[in-house]
C-alpha positions as CSV (number, residue, x, y, z in Angstrom):
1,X,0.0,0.0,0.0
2,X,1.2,3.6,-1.1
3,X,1.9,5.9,2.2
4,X,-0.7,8.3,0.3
5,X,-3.1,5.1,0.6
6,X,-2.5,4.3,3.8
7,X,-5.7,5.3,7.1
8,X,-5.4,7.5,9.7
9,X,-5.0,5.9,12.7
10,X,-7.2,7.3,15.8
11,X,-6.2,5.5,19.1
12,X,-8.6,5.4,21.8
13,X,-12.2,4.4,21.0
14,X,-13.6,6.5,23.6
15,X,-16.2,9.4,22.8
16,X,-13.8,11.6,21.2
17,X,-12.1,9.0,19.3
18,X,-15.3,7.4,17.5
19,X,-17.0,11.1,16.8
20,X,-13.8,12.0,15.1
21,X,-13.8,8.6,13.2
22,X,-17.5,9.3,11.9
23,X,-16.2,13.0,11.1
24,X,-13.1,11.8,9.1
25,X,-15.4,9.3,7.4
26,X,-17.7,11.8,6.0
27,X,-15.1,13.7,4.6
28,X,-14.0,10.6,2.4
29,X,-11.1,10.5,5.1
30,X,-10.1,6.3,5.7
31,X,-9.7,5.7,9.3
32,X,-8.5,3.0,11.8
33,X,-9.3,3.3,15.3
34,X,-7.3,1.3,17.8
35,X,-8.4,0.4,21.2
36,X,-7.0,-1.1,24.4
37,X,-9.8,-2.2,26.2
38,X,-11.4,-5.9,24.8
39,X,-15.2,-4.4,24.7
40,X,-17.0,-1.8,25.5
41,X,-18.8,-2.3,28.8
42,X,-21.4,0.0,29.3
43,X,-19.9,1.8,33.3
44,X,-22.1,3.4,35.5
45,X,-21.9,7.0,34.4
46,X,-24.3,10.0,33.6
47,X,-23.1,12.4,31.1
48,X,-24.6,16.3,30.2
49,X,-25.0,17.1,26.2
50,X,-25.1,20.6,26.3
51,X,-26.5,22.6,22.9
52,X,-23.1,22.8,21.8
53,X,-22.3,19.0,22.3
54,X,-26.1,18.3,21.1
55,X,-25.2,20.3,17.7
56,X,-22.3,18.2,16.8
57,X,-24.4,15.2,17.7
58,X,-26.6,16.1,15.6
59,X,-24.7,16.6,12.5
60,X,-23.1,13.6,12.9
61,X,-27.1,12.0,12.7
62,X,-27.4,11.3,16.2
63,X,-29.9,13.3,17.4
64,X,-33.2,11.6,16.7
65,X,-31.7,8.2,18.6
66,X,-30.2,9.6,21.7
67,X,-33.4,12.2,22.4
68,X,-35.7,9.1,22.0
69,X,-33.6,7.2,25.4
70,X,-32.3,10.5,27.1
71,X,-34.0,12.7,30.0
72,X,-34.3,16.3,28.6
73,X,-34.0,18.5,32.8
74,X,-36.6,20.7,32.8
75,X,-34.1,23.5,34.4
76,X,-30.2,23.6,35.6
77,X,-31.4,23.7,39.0
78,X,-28.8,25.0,41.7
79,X,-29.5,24.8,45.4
80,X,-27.5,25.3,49.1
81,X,-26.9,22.2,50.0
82,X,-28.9,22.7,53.8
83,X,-31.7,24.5,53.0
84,X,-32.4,24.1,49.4
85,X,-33.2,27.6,48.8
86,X,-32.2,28.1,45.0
87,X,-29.1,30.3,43.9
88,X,-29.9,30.2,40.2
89,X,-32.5,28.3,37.9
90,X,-31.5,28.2,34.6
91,X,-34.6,27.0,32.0
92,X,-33.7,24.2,29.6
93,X,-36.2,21.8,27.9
94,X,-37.7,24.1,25.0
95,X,-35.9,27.2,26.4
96,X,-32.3,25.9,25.3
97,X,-34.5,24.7,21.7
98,X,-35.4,27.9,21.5
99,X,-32.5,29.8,22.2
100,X,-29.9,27.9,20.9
101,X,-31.7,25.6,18.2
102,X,-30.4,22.3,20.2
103,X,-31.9,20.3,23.1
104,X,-29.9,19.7,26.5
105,X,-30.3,16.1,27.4
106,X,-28.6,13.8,30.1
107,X,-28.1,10.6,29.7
108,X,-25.9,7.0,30.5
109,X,-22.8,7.3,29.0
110,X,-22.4,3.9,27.9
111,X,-25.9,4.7,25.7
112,X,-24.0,7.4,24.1
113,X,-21.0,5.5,23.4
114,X,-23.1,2.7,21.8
115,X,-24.7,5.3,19.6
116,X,-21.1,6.6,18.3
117,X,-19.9,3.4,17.9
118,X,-22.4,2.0,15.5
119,X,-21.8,4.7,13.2
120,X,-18.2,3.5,12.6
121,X,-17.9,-0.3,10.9
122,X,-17.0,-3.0,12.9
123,X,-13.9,-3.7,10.6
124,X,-12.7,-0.1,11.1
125,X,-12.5,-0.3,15.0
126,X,-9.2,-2.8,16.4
127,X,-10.1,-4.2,20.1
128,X,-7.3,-5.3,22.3
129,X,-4.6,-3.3,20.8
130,X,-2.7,-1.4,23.7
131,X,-0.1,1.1,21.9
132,X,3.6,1.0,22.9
133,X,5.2,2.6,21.0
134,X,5.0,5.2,17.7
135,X,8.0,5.1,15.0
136,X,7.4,8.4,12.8
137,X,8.7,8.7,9.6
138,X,8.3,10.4,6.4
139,X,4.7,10.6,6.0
140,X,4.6,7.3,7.1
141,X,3.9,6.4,11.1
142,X,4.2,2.2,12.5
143,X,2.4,1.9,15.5
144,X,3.9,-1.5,17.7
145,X,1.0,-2.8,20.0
146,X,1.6,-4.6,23.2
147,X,0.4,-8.3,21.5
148,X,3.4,-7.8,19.4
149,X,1.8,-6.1,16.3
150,X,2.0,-3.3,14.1
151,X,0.2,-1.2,12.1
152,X,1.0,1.3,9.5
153,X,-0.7,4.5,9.2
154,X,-0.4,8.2,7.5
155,X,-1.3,9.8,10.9
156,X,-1.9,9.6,14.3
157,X,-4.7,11.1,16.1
158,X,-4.4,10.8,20.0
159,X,-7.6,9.9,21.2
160,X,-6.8,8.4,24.6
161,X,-7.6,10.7,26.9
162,X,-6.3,11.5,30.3
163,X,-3.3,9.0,30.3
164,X,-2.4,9.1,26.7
165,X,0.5,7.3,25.8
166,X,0.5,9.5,22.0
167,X,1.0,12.4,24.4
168,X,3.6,11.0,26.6
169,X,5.5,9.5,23.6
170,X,5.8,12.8,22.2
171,X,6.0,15.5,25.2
172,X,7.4,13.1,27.6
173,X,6.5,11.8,30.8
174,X,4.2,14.5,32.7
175,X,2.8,14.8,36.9
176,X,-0.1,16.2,37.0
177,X,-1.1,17.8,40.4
178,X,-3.7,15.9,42.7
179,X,-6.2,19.0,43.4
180,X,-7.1,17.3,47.3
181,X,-10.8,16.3,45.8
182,X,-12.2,13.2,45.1
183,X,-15.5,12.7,43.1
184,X,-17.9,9.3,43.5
185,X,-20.5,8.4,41.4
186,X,-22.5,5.9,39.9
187,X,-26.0,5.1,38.2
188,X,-28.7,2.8,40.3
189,X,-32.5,1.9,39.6
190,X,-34.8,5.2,40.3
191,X,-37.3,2.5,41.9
192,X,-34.7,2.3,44.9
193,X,-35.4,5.9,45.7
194,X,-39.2,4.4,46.8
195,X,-41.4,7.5,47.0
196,X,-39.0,10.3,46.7
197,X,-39.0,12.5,44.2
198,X,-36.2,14.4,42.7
199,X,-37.9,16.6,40.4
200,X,-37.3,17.2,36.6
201,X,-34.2,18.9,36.7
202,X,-30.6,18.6,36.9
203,X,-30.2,19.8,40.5
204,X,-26.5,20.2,41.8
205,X,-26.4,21.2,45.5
206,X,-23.6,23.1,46.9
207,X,-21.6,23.3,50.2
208,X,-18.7,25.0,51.6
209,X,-16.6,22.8,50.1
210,X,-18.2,19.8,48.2
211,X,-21.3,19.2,45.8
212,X,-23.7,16.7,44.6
213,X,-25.1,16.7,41.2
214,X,-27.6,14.8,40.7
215,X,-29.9,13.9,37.4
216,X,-31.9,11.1,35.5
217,X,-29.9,9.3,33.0
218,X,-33.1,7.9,30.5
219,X,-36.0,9.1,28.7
220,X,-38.8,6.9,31.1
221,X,-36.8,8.3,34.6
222,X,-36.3,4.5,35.4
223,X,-32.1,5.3,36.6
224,X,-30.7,7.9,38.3
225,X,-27.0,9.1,38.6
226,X,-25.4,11.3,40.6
227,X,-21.6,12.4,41.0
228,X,-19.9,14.6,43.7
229,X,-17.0,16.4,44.5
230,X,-14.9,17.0,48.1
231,X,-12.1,16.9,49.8
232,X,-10.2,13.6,50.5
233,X,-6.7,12.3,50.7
234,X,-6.2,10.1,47.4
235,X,-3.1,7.9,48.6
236,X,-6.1,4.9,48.4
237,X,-5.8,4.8,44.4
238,X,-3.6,5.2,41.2
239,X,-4.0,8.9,39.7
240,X,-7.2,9.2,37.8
241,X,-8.5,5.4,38.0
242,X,-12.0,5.1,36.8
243,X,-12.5,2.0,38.2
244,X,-11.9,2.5,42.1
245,X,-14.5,1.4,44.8
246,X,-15.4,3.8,46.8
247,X,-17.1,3.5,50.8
248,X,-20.5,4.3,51.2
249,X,-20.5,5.2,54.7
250,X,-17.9,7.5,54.2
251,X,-19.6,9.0,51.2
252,X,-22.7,9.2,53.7
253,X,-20.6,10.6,56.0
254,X,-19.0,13.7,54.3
255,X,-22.9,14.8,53.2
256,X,-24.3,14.4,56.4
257,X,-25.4,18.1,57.2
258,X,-26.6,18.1,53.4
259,X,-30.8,18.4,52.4
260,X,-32.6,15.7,53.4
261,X,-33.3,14.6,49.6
262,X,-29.4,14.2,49.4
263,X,-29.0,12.0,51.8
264,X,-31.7,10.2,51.0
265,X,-30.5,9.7,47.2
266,X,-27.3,8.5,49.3
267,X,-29.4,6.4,51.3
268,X,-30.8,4.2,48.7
269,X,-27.3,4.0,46.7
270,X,-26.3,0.6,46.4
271,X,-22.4,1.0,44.8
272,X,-20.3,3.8,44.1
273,X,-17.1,4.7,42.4
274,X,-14.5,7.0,43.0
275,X,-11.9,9.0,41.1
276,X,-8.9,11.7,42.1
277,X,-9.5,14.6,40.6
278,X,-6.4,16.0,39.2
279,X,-4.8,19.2,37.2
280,X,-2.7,20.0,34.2
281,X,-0.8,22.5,32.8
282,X,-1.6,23.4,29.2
283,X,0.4,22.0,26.8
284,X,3.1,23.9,24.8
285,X,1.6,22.2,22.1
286,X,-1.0,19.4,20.5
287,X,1.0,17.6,18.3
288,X,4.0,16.9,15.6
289,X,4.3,16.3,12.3
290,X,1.3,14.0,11.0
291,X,0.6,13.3,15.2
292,X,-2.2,15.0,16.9
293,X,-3.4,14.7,20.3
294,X,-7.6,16.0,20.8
295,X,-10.0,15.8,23.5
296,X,-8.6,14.7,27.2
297,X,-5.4,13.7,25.9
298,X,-4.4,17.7,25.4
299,X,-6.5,19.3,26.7
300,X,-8.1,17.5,30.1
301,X,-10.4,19.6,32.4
302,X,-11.6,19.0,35.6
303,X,-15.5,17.8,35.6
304,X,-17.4,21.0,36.9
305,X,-19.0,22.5,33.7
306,X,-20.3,19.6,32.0
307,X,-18.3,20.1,29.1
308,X,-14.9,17.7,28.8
309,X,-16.9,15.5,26.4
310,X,-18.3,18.0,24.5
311,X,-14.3,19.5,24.1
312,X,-13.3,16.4,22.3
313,X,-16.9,16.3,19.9
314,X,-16.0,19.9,19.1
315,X,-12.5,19.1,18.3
316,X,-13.9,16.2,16.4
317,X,-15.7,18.0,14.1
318,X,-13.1,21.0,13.8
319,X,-10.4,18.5,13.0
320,X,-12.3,16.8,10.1
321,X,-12.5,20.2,8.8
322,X,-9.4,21.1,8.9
323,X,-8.1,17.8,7.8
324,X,-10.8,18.3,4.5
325,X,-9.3,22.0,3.8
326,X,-5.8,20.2,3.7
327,X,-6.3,16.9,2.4
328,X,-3.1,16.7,1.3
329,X,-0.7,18.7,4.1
330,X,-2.1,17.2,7.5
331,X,0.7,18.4,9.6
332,X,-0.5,21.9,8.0
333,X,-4.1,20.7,8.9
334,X,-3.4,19.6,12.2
335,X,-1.1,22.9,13.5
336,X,-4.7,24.8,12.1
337,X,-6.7,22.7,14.7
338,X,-4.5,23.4,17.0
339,X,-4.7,26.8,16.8
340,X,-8.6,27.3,16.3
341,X,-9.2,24.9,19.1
342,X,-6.7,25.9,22.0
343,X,-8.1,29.5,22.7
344,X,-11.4,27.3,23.4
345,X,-10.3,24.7,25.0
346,X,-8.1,26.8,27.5
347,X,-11.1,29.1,28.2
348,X,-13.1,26.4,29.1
349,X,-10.7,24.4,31.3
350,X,-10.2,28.0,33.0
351,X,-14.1,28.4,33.9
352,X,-14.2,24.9,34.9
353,X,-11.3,24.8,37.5
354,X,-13.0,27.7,39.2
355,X,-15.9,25.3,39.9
356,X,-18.5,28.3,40.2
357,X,-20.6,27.4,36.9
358,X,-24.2,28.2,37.2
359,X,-24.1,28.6,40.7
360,X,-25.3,32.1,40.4
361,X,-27.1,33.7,37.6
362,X,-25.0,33.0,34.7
363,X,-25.2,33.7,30.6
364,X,-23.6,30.5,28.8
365,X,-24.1,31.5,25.5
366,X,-20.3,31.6,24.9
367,X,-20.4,28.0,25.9
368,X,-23.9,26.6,24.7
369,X,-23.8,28.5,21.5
370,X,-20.7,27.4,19.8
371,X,-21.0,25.7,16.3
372,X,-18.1,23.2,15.9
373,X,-19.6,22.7,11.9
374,X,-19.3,26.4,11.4
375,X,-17.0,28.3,13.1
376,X,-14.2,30.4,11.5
377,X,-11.2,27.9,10.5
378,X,-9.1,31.2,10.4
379,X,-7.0,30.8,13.6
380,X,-6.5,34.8,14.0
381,X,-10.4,35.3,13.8
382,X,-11.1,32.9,16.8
């Protein structure tokens, strides 16, 4: 096979990964996407598509499917977390229709990655392939794989997020800094909560120092997630493991003076897991050559604006632009990603690490009205 001939290889077959595999595809773009895990298991995780995540969604022919199993909140409903009394009620159902032309809709992650995966052919996505290495050459990259393999490939595209090898292979080795909170979550039946009633929105409470979010994941309100934040020690786990188990009681335990509805949410919580939540410093830059890092894996954010998985759809859609309007230079079309996407990304991981979003009244039109399909791919107009 000609190097001219030869796929781009996206590694990581998380959200990111597969929306900028359906992107590529649409542009005529052949693709490969490599990933480590052996099958997708569907983890116990809520996730918020804001209008600017629902817009790429829905370009990418999504939209019909995931608003028939999602829970559209009636409001972004913020609350003290003793009395209840309500800092800021922002409207979204037909409000965020209305005023941004997409829906808001909350659902189980593993539904949405199911969705993206089916839009990308079985033969185009490579399970149980764990990248070690990345030989670059001229306009011609061999990826090794841990089961002693290798693939060849035009270009890279890191895809794989938070601990991305692509990343470390080309920027080195890198700490990031614990930021002394811990986050547990998890997804259970609704019909454990027996006669309580959340309500219809997506309610975060806030404390001093910690917060619950909580929200239904599915269209028919039949499972419920929720996902805090607060301060713990986090010598118990490797950095940024998804996968830790965390102790009820002492989840019960650090929301003990919240509302009454939160500890009853708490109550009827059968499992939980838990995650460190930790920091990074922007990256000098997002790439080499015909090797590009997107979503987590440049530009990770900590979780308190809803918005690290709508980062990488954006830059999903933004980088099968670029790649289209330089079909033939992608180290030129991957350096003008780079620079229409960083002054984003870096805004957003700035309002998110101050962890006040919503709280009070709050204008997210910056945020919610973004069109990944449309925006200006002329860096020095962003």
């Amino acid at each position: 096979m000609k190097k001219s001939e030869l796929p781009v290889a996206i590694i990581g077959a998380g959200i990111g990964g597969l929306a900028a595999a359906t992107a590529l595809r649409a542009q005529g773009v052949e693709v490969q996407v490599y990933e480590q895990a052996r099958q997708f298991a569907r983890i116990g995780a809520g996730i918020q598509m804001t209008p600017n995540a629902m817009r790429v969604l829905d370009g990418l022919g999504l939209r019909p499917q995931l608003e028939s199993i999602a829970f559209a909140p009636r409001s972004s409903l913020n609350r003290a977390h003793d009395t209840g009394a309500v800092t800021n009620e922002f409207p979204l159902a037909g409000a965020v229709l209305e005023r941004y032309g997409m829906p808001f809709l909350a659902m189980h992650r593993g539904d949405l990655h199911a969705a993206l995966a089916a839009r990308v052919p079985a033969a185009h996505i490579a399970l149980g392939k764990k990248l070690v290495h990345l030989d670059q050459g001229d306009g011609e990259i061999v990826l090794r794989f841990e089961d002693g393999t290798q693939a060849r490939a035009r270009a890279v595209i890191g895809a794989d997020g938070v601990h991305s090898l692509v990343r470390e292979l080309l920027l080195g080795e890198e700490q990031p800094r614990f930021t002394g909170r811990v986050a547990y979550r998890t997804t259970f039946p609704a019909s454990r909560l027996g006669a309580l009633d959340i309500g219809q929105s997506r309610t975060k409470w806030w404390g001093p120092d910690r917060h619950i979010v909580i929200y239904y994941v599915t269209r028919n309100q039949d499972e419920i997630y929720f996902v805090t934040s607060q301060p713990e020690d986090a010598g118990w786990l490797t950095p940024e493991s998804w996968s830790a188990k965390g102790d009820l009681e002492v989840l019960r335990a650090a929301y003990a003076d919240f509302h009454p509805d939160v500890r009853a949410v708490l109550a009827a919580c059968p499992d939980v897991h838990k995650w460190a939540i930790f920091q990074r410093d922007p990256l000098p830059n997002w790439g080499r050559g015909n090797i590009v890092l997107m979503g987590d894996a440049c530009h990770p954010m900590t979780p308190y604006m809803a918005q690290g998985a709508a980062m990488a759809l954006e830059d999903s859609v933004v980088l099968a632009r670029c790649v289209a309007a330089h079909r033939t230079d992608l180290d030129a079309a991957f350096r003008l990603f780079e620079q229409v996407r960083k002054p984003r990304t870096s805004a957003v991981q700035a309002g998110s690490s101050a962890n006040n979003w919503m709280r009070e009244s709050t204008n997210p039109d910056w945020v919610y009205g973004y069109d990944a399909w449309n925006v200006s791919l002329d860096a020095g107009a962003q």
